[in-house]
C-alpha positions in Angstrom: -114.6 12.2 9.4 -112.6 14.2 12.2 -109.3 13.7 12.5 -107.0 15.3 14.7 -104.6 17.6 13.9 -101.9 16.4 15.9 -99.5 14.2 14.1 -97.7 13.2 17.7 -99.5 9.8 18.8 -99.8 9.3 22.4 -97.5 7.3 24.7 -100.3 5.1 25.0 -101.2 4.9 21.7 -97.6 3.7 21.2 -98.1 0.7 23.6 -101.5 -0.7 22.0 -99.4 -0.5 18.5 -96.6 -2.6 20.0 -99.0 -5.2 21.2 -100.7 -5.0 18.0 -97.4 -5.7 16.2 -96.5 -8.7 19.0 -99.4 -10.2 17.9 -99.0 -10.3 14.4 -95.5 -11.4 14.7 -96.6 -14.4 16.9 -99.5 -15.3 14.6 -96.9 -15.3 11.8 -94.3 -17.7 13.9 -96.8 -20.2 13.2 -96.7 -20.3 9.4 -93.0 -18.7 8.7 -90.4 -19.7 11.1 -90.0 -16.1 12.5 -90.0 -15.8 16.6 -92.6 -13.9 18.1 -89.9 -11.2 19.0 -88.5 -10.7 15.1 -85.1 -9.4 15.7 -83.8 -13.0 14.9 -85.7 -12.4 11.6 -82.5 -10.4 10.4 -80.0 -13.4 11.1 -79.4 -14.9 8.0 -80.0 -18.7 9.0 -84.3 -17.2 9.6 -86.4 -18.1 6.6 -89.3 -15.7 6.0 -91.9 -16.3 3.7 -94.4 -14.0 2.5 -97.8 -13.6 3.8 -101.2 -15.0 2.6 -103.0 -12.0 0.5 -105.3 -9.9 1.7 -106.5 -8.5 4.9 -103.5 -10.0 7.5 -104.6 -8.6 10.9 -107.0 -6.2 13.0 -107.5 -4.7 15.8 -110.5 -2.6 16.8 -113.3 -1.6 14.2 -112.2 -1.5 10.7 -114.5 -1.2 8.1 -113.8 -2.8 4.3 -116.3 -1.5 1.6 -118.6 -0.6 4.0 -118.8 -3.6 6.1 -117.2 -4.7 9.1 -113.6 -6.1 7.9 -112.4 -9.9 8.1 -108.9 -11.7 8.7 -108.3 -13.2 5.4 -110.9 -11.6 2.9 -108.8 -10.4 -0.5 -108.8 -7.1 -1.5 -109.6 -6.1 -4.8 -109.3 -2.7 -6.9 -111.9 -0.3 -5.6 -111.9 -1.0 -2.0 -112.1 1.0 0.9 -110.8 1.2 4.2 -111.9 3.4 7.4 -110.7 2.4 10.7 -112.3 3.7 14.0 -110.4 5.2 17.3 -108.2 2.8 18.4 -108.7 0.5 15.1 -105.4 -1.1 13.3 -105.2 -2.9 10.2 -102.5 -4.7 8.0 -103.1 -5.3 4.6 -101.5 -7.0 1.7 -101.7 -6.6 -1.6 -99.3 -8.2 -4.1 -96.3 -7.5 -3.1 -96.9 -4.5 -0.7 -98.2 -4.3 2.7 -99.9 -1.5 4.5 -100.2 -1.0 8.4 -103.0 1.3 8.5 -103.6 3.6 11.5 -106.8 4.5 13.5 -109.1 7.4 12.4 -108.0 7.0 8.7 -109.7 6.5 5.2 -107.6 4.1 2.3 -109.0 3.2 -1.1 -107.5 1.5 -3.5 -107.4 2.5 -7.4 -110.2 0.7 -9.3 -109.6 -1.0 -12.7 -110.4 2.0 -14.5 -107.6 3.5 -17.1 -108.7 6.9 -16.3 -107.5 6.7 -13.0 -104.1 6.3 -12.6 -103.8 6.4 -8.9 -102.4 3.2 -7.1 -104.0 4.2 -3.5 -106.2 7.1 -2.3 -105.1 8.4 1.7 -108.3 10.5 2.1 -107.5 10.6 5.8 -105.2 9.1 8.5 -102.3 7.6 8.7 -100.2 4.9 6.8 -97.0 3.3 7.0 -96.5 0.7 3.6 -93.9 -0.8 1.8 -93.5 -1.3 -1.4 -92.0 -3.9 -4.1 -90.1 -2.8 -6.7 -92.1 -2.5 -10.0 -91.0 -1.0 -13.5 -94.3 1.0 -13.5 -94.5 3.8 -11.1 -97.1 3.4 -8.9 -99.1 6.8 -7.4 -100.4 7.7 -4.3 -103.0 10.9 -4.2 -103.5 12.7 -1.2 -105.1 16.3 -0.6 -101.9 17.5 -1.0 -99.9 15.8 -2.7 -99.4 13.5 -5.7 -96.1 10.5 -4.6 -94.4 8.3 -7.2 -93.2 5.6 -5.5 -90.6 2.6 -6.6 -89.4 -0.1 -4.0 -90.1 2.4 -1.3 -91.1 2.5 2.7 -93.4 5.4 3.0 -94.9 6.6 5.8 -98.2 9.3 5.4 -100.7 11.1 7.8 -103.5 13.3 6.3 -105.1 15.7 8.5 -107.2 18.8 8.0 -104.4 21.4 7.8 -101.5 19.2 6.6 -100.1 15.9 5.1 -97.0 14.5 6.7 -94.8 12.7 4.3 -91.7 10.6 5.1 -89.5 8.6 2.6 -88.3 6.1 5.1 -86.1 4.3 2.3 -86.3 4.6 -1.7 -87.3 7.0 -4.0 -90.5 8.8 -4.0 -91.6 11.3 -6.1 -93.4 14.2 -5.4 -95.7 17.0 -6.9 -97.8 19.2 -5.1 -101.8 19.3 -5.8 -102.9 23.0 -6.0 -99.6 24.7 -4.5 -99.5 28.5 -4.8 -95.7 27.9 -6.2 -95.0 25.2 -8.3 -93.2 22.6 -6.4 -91.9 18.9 -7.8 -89.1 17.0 -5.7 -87.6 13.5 -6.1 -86.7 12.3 -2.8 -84.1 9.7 -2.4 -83.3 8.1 1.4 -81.1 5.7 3.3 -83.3 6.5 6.7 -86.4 8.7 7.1 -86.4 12.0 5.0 -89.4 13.5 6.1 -91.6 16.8 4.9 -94.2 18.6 6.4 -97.0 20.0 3.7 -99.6 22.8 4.3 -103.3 22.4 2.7 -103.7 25.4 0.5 -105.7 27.5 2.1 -103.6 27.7 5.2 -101.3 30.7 6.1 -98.4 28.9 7.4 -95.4 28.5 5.3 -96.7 25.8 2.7 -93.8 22.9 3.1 -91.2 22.5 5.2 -88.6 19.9 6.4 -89.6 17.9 9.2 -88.4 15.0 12.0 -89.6 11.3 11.4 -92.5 10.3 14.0 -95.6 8.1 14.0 -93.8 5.7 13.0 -91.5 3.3 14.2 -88.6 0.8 12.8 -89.7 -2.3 14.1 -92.7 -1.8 12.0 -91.1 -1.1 8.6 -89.3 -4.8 9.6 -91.9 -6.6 10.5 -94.1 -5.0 7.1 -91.3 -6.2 4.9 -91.4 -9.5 6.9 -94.7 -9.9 5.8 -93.4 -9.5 1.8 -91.1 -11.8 2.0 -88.2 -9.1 2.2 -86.1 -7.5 4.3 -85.1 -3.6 4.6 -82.4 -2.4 2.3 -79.0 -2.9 3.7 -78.4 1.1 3.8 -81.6 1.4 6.3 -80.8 -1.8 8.6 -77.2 -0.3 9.4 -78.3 2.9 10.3 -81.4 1.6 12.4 -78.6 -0.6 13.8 -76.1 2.2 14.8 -78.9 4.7 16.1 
């Protein structure tokens, strides 16, 4: 699969994701009490209700296990996920929900004790939350290997480099084949992003970097969709900025 190696999306990229987004928040006006335009989500008289399992939304060709995806199919362990150009999909899975991008490649861990990944980013881009969970859950990438607890996490995986961003929580992370050995545990109020080379490149092999390809109003509206809000650390600082 090509993927490019810009991790900037367009301006118009940006306005097909919006409308995306509009969309899913007016289908879920109908079942949850939310308005269409969310912000009144946050007032504390709003009930919001979690969302039915499995695949919540698309837009564009996304293909599950091979096979051109359906609203409202579950997902189950093993599954895969490969969205075309211009393709968007929201997922949900117990008690996290994923907002995949276009161009990218998800699969989920298979019942198998040997593997002890959670979820797979071959290629793409990903914004999820999380529920908290006693267990640590994984995510592999070429990379890197991210513990995650209770977290919003935002990834892109391209041929030279993976993009990580802790948008809230803690994630843990451990590089896959590093030339140094590298291990950091992240914890973040608001978007604590890094930057991390493939091995074979000949650029400086991690590095901080700025949050982008992802937006606010999505974390929101994902945690909407759990039945949750953002933490209260991340809603005052999206409120002041």
């Amino acid at each position: 699969m090509k993927i490019s190696s810009s991790f900037f999306p367009s301006t118009n990229s940006d306005l097909k994701r919006r409308q995306f987004l509009q969309t899913v928040l007016s289908v879920m006006a109908s079942g949850t009490g939310i308005h269409s335009s969310y912000p009144c989500a946050q007032e504390t008289n709003t009930a919001i209700l979690p969302a039915h399992q499995g695949i919540h939304a698309l837009h564009g060709e996304v293909y599950h296990n091979g096979q051109l995806a359906r609203v409202g199919v579950r997902i189950q362990p093993g599954d895969t996920f490969e969205s075309k150009v211009g393709a968007t999909a929201v997922l949900v899975m117990q008690d996290n929900v994923f907002l995949l991008r276009e161009q990218s490649h998800l699969e989920l861990s298979p019942t198998n004790k040997r593997i002890h990944y959670f979820l797979r980013m071959v290629a793409g881009g990903l914004l999820a939350v999380f529920g908290h969970s006693n267990k640590q859950r994984t995510i592999h990438t070429s990379a890197a290997t991210i513990g995650i607890r209770g977290t919003g996490l935002y990834l892109e995986v391209a041929n030279e480099q993976t993009y990580i961003c802790d948008c809230y929580g803690t994630v843990d992370i451990i590089a896959n084949g590093s030339p140094i050995h590298y291990h950091e545990i992240v914890h973040a109020d608001y978007h604590h992003a890094r930057r991390m080379q493939n091995t074979d490149s000949k650029q400086p092999w991690i590095s901080q970097s700025s949050m982008h390809g992802h937006q606010d109003h999505e974390l929101i509206m994902l945690e909407a969709l759990a039945g949750r809000r953002p933490p209260t650390t991340f809603s005052h600082r999206q409120s002041i900025l």
